[in-house]
PAZA-43500 format. One record per atom (N, C-alpha, C, CB): residue in one letter; y, x, z. Coordinates in steps of 0.05 Angstrom, whole numbers, plus 5000, padded with zeros to 4 digits. Each point is the difference from the previous one (the first is absolute). Glycine has a CB too. Example, Ala and Ser with C-alpha at 12.3 -4.5 7.8 and 13.67 -1.06 7.14 Angstrom:
BEGIN
A488652645156 A502449825000 A502450185000 A497749625025 S504450314961 S502450165001 S502249855014 S498750244957 
This chain:
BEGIN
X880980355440 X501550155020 X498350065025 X504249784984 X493750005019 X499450025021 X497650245002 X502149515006 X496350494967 X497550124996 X500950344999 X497649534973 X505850565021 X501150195002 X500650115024 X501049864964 X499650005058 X500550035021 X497550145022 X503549614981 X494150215007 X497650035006 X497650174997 X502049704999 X499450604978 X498250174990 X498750095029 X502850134951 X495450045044 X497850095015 X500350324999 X496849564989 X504650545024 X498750365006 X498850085003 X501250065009 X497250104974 X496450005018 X500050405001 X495949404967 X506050805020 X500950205006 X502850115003 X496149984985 X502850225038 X502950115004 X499750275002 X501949635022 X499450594972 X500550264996 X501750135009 X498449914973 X500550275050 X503050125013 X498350295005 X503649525031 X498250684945 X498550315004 X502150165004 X496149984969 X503550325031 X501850144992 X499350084975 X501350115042 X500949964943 X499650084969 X499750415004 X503949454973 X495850635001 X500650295000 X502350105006 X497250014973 X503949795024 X504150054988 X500950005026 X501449674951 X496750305076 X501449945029 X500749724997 X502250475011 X497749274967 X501049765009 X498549755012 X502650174969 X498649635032 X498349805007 X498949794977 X502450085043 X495649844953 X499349704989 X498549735012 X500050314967 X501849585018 X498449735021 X500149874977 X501649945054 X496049944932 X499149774974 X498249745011 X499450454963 X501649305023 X497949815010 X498849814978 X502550015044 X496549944948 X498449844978 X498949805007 X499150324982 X501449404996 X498849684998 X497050075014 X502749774947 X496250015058 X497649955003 X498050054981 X501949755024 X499650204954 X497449984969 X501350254995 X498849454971 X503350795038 X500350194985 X502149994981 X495850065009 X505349704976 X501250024978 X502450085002 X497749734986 X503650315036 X503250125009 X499350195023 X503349544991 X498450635006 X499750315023 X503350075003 X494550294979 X506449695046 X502450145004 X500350175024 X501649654975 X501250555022 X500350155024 X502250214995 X495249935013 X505150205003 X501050225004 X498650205000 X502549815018 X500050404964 X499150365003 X502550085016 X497350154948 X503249985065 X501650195012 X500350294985 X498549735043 X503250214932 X500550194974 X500950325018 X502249534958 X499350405059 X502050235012 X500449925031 X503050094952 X496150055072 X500849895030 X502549885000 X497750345022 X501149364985 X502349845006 X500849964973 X501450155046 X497549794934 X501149874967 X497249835000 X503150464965 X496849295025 X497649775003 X500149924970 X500649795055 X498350204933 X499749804973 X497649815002 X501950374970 X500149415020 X497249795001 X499549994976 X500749705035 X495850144961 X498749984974 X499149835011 X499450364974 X499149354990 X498749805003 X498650014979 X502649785025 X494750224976 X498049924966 X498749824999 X499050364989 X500449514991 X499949804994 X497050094981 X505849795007 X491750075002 X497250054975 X501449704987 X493950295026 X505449804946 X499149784985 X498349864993 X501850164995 X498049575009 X498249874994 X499849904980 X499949985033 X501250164948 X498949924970 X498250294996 X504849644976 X494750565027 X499350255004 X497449954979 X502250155053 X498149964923 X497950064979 X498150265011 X503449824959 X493950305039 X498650185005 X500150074981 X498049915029 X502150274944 X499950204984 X499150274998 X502349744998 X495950405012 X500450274993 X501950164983 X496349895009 X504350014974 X501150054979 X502249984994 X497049964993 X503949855023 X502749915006 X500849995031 X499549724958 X500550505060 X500649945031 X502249805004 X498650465011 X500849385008 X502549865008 X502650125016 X496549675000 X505650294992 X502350115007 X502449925022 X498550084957 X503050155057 X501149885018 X503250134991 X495349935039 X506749824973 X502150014993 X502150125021 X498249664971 X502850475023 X502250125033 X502149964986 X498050415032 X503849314985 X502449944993 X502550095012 X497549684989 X504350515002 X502250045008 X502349824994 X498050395001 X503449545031 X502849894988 X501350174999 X500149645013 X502450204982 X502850194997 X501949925017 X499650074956 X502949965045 X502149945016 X501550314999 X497549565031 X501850744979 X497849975021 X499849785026 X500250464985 X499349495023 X499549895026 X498649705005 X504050315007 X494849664966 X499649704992 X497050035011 X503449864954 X495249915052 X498250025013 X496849884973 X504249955057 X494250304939 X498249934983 X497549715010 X501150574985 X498449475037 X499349835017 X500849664998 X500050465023 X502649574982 X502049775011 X499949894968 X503850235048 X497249894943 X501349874962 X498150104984 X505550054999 X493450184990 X498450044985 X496649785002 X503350515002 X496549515027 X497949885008 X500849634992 X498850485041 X502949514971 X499649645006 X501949874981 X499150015053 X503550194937 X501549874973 X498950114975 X504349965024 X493750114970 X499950114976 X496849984987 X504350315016 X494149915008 X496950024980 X497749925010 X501550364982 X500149615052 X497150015011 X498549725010 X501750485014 X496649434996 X498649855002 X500049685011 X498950464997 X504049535014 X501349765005 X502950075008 X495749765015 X505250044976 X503149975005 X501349855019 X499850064962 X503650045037 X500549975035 X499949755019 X502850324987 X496049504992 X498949775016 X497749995003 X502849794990 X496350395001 X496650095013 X497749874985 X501850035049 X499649894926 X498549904981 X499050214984 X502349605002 X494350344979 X499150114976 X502750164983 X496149584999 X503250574988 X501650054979 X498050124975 X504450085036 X495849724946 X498149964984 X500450384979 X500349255002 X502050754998 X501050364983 X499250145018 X504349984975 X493749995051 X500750295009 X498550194992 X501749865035 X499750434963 X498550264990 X497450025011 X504050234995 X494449665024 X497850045001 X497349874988 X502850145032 X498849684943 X497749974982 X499650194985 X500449624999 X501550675003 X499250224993 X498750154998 X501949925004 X498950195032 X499850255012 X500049895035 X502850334954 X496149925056 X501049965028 X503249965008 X496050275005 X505249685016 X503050145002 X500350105031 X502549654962 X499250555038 X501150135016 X502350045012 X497450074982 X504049735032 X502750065001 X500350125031 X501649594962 X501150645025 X500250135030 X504149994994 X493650445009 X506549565023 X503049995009 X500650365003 X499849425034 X502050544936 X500150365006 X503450044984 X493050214993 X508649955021 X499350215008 X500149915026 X501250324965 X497749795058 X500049885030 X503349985016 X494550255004 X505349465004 X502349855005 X499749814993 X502450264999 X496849714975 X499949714982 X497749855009 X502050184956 X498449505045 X498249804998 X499150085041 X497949994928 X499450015066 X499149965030 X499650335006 X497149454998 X503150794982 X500850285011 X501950115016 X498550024968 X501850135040 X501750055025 X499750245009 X499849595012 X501750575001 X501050245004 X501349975038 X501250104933 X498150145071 X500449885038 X502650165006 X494149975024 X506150194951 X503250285004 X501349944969 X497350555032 X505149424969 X501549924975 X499250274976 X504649715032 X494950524983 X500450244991 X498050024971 X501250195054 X496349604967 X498050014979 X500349864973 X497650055037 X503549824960 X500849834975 X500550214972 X502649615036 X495550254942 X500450254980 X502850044997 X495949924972 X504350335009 X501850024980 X500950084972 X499849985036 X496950004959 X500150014971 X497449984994 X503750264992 X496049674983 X497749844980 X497250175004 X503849854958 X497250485039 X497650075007 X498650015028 X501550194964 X500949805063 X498549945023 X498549795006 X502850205010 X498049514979 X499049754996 X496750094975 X506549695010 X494050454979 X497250124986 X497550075017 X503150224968 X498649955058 X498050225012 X498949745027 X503350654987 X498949155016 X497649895018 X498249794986 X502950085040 X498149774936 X498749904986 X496650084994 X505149944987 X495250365012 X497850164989 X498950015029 X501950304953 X498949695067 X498950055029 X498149665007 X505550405020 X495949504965 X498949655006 X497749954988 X504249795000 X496450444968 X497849904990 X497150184998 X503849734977 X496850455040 X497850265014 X498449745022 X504050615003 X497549215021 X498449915007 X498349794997 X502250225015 X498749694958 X499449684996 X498150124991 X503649644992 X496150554984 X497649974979 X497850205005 X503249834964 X497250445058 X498550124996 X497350005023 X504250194972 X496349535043 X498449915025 X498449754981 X503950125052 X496549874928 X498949734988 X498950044975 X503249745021 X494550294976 X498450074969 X500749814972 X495650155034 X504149594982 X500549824988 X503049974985 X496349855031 X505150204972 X502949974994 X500650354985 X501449565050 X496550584953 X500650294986 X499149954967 X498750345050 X499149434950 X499450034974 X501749844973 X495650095028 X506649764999 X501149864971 X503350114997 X496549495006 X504150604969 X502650064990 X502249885019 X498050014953 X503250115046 X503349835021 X502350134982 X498450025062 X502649694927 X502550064982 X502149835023 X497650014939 X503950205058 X502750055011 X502549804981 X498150565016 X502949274998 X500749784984 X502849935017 X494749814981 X507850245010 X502750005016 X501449834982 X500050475024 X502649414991 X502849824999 X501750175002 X498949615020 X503650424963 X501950025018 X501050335002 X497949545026 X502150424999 X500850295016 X497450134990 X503049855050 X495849964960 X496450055002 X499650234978 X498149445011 X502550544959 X498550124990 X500950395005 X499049474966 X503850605049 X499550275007 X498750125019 X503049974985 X495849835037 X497649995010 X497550024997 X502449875007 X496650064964 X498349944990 X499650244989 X500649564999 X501350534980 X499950344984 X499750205015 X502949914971 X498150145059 X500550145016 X496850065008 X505249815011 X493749965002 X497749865013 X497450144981 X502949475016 X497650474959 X498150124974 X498850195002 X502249894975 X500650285030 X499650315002 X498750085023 X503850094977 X497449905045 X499150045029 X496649944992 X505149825034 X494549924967 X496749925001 X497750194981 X502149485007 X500150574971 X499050164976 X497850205021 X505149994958 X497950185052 X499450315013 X498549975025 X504550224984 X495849565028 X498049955031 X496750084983 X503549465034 X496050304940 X497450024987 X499650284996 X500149574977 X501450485011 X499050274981 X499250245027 X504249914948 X497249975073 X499650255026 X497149885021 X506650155004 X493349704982 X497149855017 X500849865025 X496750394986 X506249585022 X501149875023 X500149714994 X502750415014 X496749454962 X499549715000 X497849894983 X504649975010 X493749884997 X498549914983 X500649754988 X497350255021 X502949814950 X502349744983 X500249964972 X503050095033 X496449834955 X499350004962 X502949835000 X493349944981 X508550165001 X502849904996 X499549964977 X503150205029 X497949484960 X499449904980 X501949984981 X497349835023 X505750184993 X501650104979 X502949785028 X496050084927 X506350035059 X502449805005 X501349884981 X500750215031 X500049544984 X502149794985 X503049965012 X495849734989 X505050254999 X502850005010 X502349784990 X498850485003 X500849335012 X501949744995 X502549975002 X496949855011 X504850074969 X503050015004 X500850185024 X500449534980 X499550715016 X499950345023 X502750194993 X493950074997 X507749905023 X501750205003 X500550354995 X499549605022 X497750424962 X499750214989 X502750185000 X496349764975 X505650164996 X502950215004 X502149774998 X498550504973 X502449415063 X502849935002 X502750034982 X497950095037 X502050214944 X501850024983 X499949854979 X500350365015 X497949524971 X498349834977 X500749855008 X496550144987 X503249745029 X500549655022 X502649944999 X496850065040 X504550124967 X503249925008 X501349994977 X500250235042 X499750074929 X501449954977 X498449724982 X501650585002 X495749295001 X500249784990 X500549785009 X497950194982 X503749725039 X500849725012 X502149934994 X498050045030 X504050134946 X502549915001 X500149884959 X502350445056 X495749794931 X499949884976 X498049695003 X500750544976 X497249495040 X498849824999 X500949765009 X497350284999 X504749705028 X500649704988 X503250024989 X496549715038 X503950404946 X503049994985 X498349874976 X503750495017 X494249624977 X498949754975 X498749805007 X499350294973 X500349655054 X499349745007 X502349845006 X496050165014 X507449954988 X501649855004 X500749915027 X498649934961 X499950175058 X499450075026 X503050155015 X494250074984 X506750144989 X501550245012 X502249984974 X495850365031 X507649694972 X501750014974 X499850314986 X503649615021 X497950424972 X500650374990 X501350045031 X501850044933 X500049825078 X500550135028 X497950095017 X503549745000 X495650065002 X497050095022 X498750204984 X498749535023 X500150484957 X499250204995 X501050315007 X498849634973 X504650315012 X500250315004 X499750085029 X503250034961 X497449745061 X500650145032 X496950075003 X504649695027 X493550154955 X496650075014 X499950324986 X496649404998 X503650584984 X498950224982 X502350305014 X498249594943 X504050355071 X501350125011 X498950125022 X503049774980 X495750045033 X498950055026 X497850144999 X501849665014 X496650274967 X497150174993 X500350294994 X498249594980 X504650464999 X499850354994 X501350095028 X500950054939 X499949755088 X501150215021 X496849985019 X506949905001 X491350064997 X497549915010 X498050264991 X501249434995 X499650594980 X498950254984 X501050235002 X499249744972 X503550305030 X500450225010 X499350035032 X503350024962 X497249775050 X498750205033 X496949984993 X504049825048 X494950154939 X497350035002 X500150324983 X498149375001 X502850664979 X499550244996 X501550325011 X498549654964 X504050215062 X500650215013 X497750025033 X505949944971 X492449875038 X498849925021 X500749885012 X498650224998 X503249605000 X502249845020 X497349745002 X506950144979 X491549885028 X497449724998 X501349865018 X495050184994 X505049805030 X501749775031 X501649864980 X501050325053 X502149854940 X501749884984 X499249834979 X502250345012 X496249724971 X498849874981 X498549735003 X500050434988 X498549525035 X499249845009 X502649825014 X495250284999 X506549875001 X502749815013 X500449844979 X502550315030 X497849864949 X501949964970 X498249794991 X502150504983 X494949415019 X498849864993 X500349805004 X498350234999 X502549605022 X500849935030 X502449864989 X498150405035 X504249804946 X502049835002 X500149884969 X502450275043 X496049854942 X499949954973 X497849674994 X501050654992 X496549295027 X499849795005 X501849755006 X497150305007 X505149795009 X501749785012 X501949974979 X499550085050 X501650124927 X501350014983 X498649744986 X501650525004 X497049544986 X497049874974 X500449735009 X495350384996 X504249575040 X500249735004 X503249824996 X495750165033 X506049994984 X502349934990 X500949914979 X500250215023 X499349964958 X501050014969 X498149724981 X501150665004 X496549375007 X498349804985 X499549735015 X497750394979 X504849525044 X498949815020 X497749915005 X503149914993 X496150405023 X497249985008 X497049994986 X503149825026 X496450304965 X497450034981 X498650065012 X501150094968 X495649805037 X498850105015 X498150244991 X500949565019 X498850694995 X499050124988 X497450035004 X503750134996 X494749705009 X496850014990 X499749774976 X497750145053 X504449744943 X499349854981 X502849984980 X496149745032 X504850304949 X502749994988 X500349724986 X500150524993 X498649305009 X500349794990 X500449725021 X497550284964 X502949895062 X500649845021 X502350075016 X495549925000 X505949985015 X501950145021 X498950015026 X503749874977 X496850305044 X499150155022 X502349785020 X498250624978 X501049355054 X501049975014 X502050145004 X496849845007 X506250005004 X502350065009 X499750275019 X501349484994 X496250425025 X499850185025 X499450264990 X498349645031 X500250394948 X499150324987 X503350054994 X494049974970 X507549915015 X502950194993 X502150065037 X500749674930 X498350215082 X502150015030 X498550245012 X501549425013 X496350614974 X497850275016 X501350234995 X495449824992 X504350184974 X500950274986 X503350005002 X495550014963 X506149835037 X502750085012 X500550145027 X500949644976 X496650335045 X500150045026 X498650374996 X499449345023 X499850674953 X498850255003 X496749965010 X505250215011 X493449624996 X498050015015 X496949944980 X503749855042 X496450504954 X498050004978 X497049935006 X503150344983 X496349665048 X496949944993 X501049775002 X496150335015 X505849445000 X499349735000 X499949924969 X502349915049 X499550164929 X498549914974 X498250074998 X502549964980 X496350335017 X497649924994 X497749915003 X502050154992 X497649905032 X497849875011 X500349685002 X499350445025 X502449384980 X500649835007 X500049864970 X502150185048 X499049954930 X500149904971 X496749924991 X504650354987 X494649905019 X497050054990 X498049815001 X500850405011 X499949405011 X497849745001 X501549694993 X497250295043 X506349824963 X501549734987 X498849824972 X504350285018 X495649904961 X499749874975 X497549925005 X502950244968 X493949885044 X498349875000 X500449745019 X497850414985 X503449495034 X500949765014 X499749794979 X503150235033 X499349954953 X502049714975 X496349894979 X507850394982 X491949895018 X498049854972 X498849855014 X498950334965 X500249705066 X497549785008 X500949765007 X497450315017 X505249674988 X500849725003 X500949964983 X500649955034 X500050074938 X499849814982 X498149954990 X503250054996 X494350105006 X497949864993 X498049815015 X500950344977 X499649795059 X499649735016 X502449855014 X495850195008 X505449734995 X501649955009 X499549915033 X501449954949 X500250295072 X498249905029 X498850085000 X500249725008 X498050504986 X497150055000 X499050245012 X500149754963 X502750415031 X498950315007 X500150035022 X501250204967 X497650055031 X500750095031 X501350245014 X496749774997 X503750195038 X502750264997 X497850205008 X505649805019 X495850414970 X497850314997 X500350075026 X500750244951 X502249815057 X500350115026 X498749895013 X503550134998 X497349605014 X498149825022 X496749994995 X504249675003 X494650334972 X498150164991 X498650185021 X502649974960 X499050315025 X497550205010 X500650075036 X499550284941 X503349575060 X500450055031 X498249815019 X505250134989 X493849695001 X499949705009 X495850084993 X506849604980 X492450225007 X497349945002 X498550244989 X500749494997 X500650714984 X498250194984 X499450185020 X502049974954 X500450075067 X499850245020 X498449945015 X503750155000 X496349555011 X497349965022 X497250054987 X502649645026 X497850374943 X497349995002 X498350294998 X500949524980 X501750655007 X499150325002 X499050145028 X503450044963 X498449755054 X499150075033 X501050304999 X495049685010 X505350564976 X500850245009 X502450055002 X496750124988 X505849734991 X502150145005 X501849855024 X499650184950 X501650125060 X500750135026 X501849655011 X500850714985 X499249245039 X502449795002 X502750074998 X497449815027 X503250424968 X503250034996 X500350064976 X501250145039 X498049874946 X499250024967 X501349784981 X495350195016 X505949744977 X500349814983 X500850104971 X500949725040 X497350064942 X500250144980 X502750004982 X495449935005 X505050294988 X501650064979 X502550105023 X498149644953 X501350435075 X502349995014 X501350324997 X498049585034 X500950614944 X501050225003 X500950124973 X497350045041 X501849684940 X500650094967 X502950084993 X496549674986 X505450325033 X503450044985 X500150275001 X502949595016 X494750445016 X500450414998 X498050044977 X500650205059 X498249724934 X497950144982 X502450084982 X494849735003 X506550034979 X501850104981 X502150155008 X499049684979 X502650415042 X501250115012 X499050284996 X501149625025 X497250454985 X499450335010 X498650134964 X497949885072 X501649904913 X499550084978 X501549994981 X496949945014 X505850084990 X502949854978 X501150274991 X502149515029 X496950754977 X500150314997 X497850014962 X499850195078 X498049644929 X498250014975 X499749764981 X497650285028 X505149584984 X499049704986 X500849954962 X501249775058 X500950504942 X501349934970 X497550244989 X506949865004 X491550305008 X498750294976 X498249864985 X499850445028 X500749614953 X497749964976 X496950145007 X504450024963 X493449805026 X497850135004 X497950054966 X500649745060 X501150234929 X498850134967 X499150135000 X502049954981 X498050365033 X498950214993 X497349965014 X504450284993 X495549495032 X496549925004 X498649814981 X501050035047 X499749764945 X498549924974 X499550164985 X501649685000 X500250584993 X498950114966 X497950225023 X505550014946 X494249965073 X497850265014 X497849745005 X503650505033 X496549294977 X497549804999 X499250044973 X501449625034 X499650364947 X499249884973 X499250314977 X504049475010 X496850755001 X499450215001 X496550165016 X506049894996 X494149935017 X497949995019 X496449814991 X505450045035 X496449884949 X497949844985 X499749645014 X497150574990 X504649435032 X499449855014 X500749664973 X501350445059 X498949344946 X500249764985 X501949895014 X495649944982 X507750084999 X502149885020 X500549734980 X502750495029 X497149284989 X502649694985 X502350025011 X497049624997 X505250314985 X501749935002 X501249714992 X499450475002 X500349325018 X501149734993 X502849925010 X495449875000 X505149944980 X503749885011 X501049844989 X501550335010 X498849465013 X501149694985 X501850044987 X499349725030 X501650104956 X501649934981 X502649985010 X496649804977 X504150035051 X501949895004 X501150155024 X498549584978 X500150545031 X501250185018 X501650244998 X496749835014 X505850155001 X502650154997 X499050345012 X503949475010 X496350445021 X500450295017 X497250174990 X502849785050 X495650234940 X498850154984 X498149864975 X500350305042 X503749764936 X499049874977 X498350144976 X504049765014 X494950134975 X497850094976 X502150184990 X496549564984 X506050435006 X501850194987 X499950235008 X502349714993 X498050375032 X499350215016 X497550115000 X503049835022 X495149904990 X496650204996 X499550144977 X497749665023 X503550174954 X499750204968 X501850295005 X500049524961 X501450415045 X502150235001 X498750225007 X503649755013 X494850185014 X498650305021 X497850054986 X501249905051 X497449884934 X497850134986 X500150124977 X498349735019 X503350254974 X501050134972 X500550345009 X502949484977 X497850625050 X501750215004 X496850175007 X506149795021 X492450044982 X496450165013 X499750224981 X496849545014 X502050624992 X499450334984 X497649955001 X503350375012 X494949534990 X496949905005 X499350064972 X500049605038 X497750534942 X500150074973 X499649804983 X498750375013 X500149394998 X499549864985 X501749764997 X496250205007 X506149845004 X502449815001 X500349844967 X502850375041 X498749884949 X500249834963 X497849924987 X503350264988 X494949845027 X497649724975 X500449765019 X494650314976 X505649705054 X500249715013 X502449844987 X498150185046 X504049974950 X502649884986 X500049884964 X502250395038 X495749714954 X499549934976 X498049855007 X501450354973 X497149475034 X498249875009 X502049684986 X497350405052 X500949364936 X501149715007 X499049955014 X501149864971 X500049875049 X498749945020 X498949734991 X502850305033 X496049624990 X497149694992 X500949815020 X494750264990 X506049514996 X500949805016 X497849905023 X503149874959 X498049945068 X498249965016 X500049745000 X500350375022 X497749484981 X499949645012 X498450085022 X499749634955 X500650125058 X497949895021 X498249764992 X503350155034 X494149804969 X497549944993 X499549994976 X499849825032 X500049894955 X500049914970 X502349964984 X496449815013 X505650115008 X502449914991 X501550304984 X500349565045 X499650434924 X501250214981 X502449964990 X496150084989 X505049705019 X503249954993 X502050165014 X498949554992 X500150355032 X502350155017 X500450295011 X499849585010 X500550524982 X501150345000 X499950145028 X503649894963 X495750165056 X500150145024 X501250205006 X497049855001 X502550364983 X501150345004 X498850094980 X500550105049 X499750124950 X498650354980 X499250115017 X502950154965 X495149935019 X498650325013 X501150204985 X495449855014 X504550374995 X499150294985 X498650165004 X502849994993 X495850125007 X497950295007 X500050164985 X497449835017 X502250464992 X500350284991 X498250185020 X505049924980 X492750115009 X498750185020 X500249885024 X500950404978 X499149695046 X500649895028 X502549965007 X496550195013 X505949724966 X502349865007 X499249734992 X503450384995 X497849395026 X500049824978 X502949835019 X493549974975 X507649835002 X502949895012 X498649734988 X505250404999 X496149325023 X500149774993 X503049935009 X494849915002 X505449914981 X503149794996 X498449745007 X503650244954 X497849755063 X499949685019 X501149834994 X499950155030 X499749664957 X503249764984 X499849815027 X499349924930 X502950045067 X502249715022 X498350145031 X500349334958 X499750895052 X498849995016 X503150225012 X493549834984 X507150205039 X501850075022 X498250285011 X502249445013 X499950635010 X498650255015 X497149995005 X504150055023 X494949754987 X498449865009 X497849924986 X503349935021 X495150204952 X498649984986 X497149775009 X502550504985 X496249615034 X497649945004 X501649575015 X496550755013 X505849284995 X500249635005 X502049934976 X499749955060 X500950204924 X501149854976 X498149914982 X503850245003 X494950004990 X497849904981 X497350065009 X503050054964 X495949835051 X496850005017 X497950064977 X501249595039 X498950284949 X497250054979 X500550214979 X498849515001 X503350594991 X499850234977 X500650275028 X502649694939 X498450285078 X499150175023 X497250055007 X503749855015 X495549984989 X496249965005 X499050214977 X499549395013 X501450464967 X497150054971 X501350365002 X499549384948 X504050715063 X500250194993 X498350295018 X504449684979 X494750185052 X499350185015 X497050044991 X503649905037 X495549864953 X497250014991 X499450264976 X499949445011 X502450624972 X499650264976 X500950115023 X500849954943 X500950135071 X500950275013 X497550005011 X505350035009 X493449885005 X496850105019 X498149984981 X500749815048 X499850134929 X496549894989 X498449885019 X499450354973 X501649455042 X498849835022 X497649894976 X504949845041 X492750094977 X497249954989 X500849584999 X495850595030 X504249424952 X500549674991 X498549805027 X499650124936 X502549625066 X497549805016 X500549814980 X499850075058 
């Protein structure tokens, strides 16, 4: 704690950009972490943090790779949870974390769309409102990070999302695609992954009512009111009624919980706190989700330490912030994420299919992974939306068997499948929840290592 407290600043960066904005970046002593602010839009701030790896192979042949993690929610903070519950380099007790993705790759986590995490917006006005605006500053963030830095131009950056995250991520693809192709970013895109990703809401919602009616979860009643609720979800989606739809979402959750006394939906083999069903009765859609989104990771860490963890909030408000030294004193993190989901609840039910089959169209290399056990974007669904892709090479991917996975030597125990098809490829996650990379750490690992062709250590 204390040697955290104690990093060393030895640069600081305060320019004007082309865009008219501001940046201010500061970096470890040895270099191995760099963070800061871009000023995407006057008066819109996004923060970013990278992380070098120090497992970092030299290859020619194999450049080493950097990871840009999107959360989801929207409004969940990549920083806050992606960073310290999930991949990155210690956990919220500020310990090692022996899985983290940077025996990979580099990582990258940024608080986006701005509002979320330690981002921030000085006029409500500015707050996105849809996937592709959250694209265009994304692509503004990543004009300044990479094209002032040689070093960071030569290695691939795969785009790697949760959640909400992954319409972020498709969105994000494209944009960066067209910045390259226009010479406005310098950036080798290595491809996207897309982890248990909200891709098409419609997929999501009609599989939660068969799926746990055969888990016993749900009777033929519950079913019919879910499966009821989904074709009125579908029709305002295909008259444009989106707000409504995102209402209807809203109430078809609280249905699900009701009916199944409480199921949690990042994990279906567990039940969810009381307080998540008193939320969604109250109507108060970002407090589930945002507030859901780090619950189940809590539960898993205290039962595996018991006492041990730590609180995120008090966290990044508390010792992480002193040590970034830049963000603002009236800033606190995550203090603006309910508007993030708010001003974006217009885009939160649209499907983004027709950008995968244009990534994958594009030649670009998309994954698609998804636990096993996870409800609110269940595998039933992810098949569903991938099946609907017009991409040409879809039915040989569908005729494809897939190849079981282990982790190390151990060949008994079963992990997940792969599949690949040209630059599609899908993994099945077994016993693993929303939450892939802390359910199952090591077939997560070995899986980012094929998605990058990371150079072995």
């Amino acid at each position: 704690m204390e040697k955290l407290c104690n990093f060393v600043v030895t640069l600081l960066l305060l320019h004007l950009l082309f865009h008219g904005g501001i940046t201010i970046a500061l970096k470890t002593n040895d270099g191995s972490e760099e963070w800061g602010y871009v000023q995407v839009r006057p008066k819109a701030h996004m923060f970013w943090w990278l992380y070098r790896s120090p497992y970092r192979v030299e290859d020619p042949s194999k450049p080493w790779p950097i990871l840009l993690w999107l959360q989801g929610g929207p409004g969940a903070s990549g920083v806050g949870i992606g960073n310290f519950e999930e991949v990155g380099p210690l956990d919220t007790s500020l310990k090692p974390r022996n899985s983290t993705w940077l025996r990979k790759a580099d990582l990258l986590f940024v608080d986006n769309p701005v509002g979320t995490g330690y981002s921030y917006v000085e006029d409500k006005k500015l707050f996105v409102k849809t996937d592709v605006d959250a694209a265009t500053d994304l692509t503004t963030l990543l004009i300044d990070i990479f094209n002032k830095d040689e070093k960071l131009q030569k290695s691939p950056l795969f785009i790697v999302a949760e959640s909400y995250g992954g319409k972020f991520a498709v969105t994000l693809g494209l944009s960066a695609l067209k910045a390259i192709q226009d010479g406005k970013l310098k950036l080798k895109l290595g491809g996207v992954a897309l982890g248990d990703s909200w891709i098409s809401p419609e997929d999501f919602v009609f599989s939660w009512g068969p799926l746990l009616k055969d888990l016993s979860r749900l009777d033929d009643n519950g079913l019919q009111d879910s499966n009821s609720l989904a074709e009125k979800i579908k029709q305002q989606l295909e008259d444009g009624k989106f707000v409504e739809a995102t209402n209807s979402w809203s109430e078809l959750e609280s249905l699900i919980s009701t009916k199944s006394n409480n199921v949690d939906f990042y994990n279906l083999l567990e039940d969810a706190g009381s307080s998540d069903l008193s939320a969604m009765e109250l109507g108060l859609l970002q407090e589930i989700t945002i507030k859901r989104y780090s619950k189940y990771l809590t539960s898993m860490r205290s039962r595996s330490n018991p006492g041990g963890e730590g609180d995120l909030d008090e966290l990044l408000n508390g010792v992480i912030k002193k040590k970034l030294k830049i963000i603002p004193e009236n800033v606190t993190w995550g203090g603006q994420s309910g508007d993030v989901f708010t001003y974006l609840s217009a885009d939160f039910m649209k499907p983004r299919i027709d950008e995968v089959d244009e990534l994958l169209a594009k030649g670009v290399n998309v994954t698609v992974y998804n636990g096993q056990v996870d409800l609110i974007c269940a595998t039933k669904g992810t098949e569903a939306w991938v099946s609907k892709l017009k991409w040409e090479g879809l039915k040989d991917f569908l005729r494809k068997d897939r190849t079981p996975l282990y982790c190390g030597s151990n060949k008994a125990t079963t992990k997940g499948f792969v599949k690949s098809y040209k630059n599609l490829h899908f993994y099945w996650i077994l016993k693993a929840g929303h939450f892939v990379p802390t359910d199952q750490p090591c077939v997560a690992l070995d899986m980012v290592g094929a998605i990058t062709q990371s150079p072995a250590i």
